[in-house]
Z-matrix of the N, CA and C atoms (Angstrom, degrees):
N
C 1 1.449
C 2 1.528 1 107.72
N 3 1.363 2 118.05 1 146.04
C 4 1.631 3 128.71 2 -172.18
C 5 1.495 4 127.87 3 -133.44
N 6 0.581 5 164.08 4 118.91
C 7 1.781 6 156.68 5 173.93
C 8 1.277 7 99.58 6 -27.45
N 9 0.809 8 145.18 7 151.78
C 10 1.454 9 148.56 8 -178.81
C 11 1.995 10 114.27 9 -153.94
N 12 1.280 11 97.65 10 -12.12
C 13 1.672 12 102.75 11 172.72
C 14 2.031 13 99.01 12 163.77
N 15 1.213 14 103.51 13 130.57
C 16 1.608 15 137.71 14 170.35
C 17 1.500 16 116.67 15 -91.31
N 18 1.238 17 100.20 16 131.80
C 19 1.784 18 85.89 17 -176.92
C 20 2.062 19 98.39 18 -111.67
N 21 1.140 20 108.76 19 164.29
C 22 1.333 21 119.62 20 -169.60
C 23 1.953 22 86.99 21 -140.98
N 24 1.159 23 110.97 22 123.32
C 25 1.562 24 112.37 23 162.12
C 26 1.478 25 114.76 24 -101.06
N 27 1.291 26 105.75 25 122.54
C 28 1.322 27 149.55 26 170.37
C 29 1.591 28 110.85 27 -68.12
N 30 1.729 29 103.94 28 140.64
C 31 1.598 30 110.61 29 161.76
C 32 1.445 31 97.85 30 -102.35
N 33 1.156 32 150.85 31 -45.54
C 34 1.559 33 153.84 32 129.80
C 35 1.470 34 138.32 33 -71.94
N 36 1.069 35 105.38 34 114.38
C 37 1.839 36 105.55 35 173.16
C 38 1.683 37 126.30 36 -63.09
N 39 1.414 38 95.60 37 -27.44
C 40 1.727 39 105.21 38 -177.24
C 41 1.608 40 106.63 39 -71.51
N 42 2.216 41 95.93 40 -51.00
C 43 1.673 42 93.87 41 171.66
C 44 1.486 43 139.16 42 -48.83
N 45 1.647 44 92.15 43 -42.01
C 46 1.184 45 99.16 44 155.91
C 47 1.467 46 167.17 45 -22.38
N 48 1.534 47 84.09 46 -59.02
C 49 1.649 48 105.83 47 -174.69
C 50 1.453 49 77.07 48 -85.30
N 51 1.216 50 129.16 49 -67.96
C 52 1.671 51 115.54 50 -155.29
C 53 1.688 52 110.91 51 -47.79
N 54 1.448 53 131.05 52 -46.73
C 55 1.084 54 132.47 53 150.92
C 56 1.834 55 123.16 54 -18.40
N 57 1.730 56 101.84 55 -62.42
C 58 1.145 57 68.75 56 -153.64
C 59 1.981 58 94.70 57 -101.31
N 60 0.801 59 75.70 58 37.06
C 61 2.430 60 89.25 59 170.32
C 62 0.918 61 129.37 60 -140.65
N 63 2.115 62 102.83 61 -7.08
C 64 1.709 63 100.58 62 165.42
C 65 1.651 64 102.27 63 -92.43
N 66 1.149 65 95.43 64 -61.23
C 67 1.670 66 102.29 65 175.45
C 68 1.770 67 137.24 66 -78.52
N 69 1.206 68 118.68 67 -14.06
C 70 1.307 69 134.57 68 -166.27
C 71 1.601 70 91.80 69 -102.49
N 72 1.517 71 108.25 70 -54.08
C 73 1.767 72 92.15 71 -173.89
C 74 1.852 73 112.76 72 127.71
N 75 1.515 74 89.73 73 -19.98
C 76 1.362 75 111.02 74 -171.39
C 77 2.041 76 117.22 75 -65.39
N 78 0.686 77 136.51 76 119.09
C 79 1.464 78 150.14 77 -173.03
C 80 1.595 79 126.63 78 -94.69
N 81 1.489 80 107.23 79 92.44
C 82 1.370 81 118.77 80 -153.36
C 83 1.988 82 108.48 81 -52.31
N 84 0.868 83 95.97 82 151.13
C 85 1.866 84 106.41 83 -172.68
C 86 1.499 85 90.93 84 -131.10
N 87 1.090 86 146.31 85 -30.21
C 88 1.603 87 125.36 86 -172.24
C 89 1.435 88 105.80 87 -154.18
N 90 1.364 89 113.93 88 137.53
C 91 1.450 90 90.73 89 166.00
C 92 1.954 91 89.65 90 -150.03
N 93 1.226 92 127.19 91 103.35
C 94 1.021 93 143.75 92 175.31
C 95 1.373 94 133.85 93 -97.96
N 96 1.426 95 115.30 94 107.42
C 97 1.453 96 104.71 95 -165.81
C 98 1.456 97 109.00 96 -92.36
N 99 1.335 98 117.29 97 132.61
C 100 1.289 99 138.66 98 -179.44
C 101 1.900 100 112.23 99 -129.21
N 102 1.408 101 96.65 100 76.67
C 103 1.976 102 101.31 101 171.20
C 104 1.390 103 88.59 102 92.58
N 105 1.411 104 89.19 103 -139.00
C 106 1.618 105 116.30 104 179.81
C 107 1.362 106 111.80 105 -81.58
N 108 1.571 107 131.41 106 -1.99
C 109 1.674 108 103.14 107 174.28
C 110 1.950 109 73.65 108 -141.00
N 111 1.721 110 82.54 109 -173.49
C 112 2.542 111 87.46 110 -176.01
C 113 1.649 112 71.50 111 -133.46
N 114 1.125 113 89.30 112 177.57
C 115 1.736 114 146.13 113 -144.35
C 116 1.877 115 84.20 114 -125.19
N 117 1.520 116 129.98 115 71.21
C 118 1.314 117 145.04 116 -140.49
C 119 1.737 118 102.56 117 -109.76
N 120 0.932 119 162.03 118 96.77
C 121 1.386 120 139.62 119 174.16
C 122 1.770 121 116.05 120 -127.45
N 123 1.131 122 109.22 121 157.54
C 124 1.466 123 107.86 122 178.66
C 125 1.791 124 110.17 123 -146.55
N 126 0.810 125 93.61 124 159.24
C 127 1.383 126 116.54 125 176.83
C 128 1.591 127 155.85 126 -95.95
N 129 1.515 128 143.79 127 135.48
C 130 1.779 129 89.14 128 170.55
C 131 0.965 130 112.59 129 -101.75
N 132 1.068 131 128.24 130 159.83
C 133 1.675 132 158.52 131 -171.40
C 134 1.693 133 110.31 132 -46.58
N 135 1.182 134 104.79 133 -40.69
C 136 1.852 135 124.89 134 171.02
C 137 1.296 136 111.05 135 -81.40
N 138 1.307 137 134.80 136 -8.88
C 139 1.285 138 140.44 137 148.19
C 140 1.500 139 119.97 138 -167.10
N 141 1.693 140 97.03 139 90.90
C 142 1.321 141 114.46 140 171.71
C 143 1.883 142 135.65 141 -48.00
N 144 1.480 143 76.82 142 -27.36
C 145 1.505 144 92.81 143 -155.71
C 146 2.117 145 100.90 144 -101.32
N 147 1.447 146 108.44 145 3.54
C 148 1.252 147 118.47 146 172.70
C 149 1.580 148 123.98 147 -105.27
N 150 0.913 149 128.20 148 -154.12
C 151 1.491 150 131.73 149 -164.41
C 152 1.667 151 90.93 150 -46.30
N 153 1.615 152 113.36 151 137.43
C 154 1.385 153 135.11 152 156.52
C 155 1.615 154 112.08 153 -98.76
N 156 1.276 155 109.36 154 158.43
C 157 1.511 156 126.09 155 -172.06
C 158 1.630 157 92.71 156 -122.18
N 159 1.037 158 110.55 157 116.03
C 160 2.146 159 136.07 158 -178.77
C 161 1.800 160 74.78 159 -82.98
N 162 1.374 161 108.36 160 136.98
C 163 1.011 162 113.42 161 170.45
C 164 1.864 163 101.97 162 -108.54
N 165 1.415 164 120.92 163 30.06
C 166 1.297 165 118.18 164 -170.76
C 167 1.780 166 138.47 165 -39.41
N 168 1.441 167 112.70 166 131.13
C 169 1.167 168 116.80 167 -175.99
C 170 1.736 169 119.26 168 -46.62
N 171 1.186 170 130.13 169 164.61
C 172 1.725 171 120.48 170 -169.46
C 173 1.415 172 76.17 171 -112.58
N 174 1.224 173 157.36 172 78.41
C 175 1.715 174 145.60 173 137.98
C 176 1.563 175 103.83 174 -80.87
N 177 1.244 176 137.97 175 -31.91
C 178 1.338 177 120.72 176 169.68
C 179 1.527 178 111.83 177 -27.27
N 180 1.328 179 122.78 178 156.84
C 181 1.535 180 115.77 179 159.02
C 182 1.686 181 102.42 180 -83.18
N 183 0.975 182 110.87 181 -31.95
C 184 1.918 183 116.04 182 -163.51
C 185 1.599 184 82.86 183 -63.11
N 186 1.290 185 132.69 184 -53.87
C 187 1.636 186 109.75 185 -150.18
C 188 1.897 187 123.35 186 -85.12
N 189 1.200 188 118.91 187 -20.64
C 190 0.616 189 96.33 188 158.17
C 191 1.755 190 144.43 189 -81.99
N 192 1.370 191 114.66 190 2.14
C 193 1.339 192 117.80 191 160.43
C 194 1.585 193 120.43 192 -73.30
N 195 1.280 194 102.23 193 -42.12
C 196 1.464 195 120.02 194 176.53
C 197 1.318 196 94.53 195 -54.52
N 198 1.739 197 126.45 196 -65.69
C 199 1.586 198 110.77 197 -148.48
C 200 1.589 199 93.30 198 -75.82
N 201 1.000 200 135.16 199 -30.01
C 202 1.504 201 147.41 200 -156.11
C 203 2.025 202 94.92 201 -70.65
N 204 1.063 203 103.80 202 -60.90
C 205 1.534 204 96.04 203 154.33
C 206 1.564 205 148.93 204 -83.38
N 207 1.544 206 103.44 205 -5.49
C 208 1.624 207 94.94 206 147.29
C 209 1.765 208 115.16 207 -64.71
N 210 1.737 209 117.03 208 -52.25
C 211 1.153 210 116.77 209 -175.57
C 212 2.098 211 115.27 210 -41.81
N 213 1.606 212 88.96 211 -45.87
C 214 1.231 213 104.57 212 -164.54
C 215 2.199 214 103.76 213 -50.82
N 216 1.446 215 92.12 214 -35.07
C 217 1.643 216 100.91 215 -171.69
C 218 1.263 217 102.34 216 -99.54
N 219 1.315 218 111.38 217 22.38
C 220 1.585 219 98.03 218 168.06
C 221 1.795 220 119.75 219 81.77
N 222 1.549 221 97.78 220 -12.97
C 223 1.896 222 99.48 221 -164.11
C 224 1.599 223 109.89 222 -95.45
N 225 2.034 224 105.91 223 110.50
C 226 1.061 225 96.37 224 -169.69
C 227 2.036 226 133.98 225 -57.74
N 228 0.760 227 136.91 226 -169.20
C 229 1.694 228 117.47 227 -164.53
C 230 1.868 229 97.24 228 -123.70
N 231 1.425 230 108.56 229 3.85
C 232 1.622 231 131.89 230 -176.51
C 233 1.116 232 126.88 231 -167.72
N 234 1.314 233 96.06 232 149.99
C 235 2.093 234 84.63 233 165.43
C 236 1.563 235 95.89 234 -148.68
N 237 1.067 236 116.45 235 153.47
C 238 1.659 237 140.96 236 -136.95
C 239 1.655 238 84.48 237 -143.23
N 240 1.598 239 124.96 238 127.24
C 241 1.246 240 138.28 239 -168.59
C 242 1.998 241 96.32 240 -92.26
N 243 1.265 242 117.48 241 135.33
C 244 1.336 243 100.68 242 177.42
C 245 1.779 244 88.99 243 -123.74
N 246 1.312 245 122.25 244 -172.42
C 247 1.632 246 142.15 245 142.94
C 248 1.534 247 108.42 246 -55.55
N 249 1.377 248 110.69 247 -78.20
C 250 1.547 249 106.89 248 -157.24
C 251 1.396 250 80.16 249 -140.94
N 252 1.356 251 91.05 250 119.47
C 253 2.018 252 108.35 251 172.15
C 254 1.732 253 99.42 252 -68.32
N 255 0.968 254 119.64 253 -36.48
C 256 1.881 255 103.04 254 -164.34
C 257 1.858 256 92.42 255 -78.75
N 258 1.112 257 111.70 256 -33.21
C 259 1.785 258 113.21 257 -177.05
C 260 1.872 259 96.23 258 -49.64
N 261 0.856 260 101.21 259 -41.65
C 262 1.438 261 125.77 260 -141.03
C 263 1.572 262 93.45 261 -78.53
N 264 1.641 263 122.38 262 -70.84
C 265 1.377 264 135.86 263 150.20
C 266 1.475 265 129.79 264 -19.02
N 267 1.683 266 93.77 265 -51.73
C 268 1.749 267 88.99 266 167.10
C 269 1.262 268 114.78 267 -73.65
N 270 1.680 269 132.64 268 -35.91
C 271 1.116 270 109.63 269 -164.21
C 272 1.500 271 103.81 270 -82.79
N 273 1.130 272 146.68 271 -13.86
C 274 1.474 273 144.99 272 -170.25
C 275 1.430 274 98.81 273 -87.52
N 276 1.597 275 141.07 274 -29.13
C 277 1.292 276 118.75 275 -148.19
C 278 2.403 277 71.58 276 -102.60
N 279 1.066 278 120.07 277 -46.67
C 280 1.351 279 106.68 278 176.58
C 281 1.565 280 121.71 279 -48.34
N 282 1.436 281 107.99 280 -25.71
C 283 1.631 282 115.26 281 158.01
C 284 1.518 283 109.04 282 -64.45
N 285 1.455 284 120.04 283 -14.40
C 286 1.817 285 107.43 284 -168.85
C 287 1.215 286 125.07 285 104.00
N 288 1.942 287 111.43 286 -14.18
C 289 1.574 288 118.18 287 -171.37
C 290 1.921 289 88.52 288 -67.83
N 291 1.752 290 96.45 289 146.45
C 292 1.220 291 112.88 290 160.98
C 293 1.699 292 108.38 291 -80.41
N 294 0.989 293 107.21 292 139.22
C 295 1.701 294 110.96 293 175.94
C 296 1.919 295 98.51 294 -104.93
N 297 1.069 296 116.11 295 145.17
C 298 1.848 297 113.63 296 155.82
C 299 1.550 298 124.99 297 -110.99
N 300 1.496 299 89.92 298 -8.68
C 301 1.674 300 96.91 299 170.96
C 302 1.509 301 92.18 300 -150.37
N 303 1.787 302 107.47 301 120.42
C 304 1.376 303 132.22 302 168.68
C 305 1.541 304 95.17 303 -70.23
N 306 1.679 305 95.49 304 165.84
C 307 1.638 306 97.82 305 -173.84
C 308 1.309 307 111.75 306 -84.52
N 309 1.888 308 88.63 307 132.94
C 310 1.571 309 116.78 308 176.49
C 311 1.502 310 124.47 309 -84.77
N 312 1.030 311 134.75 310 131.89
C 313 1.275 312 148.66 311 -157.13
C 314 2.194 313 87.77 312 -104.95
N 315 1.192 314 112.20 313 101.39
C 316 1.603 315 105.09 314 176.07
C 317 1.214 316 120.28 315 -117.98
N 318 1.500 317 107.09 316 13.72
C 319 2.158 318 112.25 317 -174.24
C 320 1.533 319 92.24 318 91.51
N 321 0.933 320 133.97 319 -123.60
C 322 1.553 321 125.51 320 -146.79
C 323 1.695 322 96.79 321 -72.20
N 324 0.657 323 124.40 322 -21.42
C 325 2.001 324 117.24 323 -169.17
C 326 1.347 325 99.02 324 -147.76
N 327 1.269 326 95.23 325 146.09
C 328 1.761 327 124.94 326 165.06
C 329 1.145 328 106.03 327 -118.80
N 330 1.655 329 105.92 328 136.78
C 331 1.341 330 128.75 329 175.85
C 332 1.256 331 125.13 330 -144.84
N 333 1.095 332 128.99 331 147.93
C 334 1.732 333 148.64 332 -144.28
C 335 1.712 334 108.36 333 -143.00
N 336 1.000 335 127.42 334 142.01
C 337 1.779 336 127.76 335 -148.97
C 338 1.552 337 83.42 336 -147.34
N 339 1.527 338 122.33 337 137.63
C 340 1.176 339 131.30 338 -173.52
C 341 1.871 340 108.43 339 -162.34
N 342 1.335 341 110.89 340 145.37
C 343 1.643 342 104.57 341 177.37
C 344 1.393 343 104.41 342 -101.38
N 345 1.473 344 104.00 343 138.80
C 346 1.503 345 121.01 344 -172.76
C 347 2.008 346 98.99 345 -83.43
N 348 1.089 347 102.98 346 1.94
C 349 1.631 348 105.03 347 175.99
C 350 1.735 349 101.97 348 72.86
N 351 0.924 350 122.71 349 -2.43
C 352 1.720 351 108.64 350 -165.98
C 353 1.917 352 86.52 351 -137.76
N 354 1.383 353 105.95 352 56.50
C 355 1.394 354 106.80 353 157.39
C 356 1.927 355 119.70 354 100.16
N 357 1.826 356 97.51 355 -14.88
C 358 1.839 357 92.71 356 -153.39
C 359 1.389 358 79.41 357 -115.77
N 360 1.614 359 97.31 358 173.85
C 361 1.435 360 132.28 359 137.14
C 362 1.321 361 119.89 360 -92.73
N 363 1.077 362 127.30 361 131.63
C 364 1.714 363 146.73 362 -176.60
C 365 1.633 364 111.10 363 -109.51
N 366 1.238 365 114.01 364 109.77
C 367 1.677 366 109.29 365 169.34
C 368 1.218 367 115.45 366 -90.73
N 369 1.489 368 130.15 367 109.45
C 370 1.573 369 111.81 368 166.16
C 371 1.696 370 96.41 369 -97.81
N 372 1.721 371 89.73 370 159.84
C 373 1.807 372 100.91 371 -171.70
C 374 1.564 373 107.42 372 -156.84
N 375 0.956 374 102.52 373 150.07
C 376 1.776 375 108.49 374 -163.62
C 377 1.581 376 87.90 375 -141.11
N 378 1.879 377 100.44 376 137.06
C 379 1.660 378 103.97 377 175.94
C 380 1.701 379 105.20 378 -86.06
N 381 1.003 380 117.92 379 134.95
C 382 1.747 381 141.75 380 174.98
C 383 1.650 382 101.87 381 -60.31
């Protein structure tokens, strides 16, 4: 058994995708329209053909309280493996991404906390 797709809930699907393939790096794999929201996924670029990110709509009632209070406590809702978190930090905050936690130095891994603008916290983390 394998990961085969992650979902991330979204306040926009359009913001979204542009988020995470203009600025993140990420390389769209599906984008399916179904009604009023699509069937959205992306990828990374270093392996297209592995785990996808569901860029899913928040219409549940359960999720947006839930995500609204991870943000609220600070607890990111992912974390995304990078090379070198400070490489990584400069180029996203010169893109404009807000970060809420600059990179942390924690003994085996460093990690960096940033808002994806469409509702989340994002952890990127690199092993030391």
């Amino acid at each position: 058994m394998k990961i085969a797709a992650m979902s991330v809930f979204v306040d926009d699907q359009p913001k979204a995708l542009a988020f995470y393939t203009d600025v993140l790096g990420f390389v769209p794999i599906a984008n399916v329209p179904l009604g009023e929201h699509s069937w959205i996924t992306v990828a990374s670029p270093e392996a297209p053909e592995g785990t996808q990110i569901s860029l899913e709509p928040k219409d549940h009632p359960a999720v947006r309280p839930f995500t609204e209070a991870l943000v609220g406590d600070g607890i990111p809702w992912t974390s995304f493996s990078v090379d070198d978190v400070q490489a990584e930090y400069d180029r996203l905050v010169a893109a404009g991404v807000v970060f809420t936690q600059p990179p942390m130095n924690m003994g085996p891994v460093t990690t960096a906390v940033f808002d994806d603008t469409v509702g989340n916290l994002i952890q990127i983390a690199a092993m030391n």
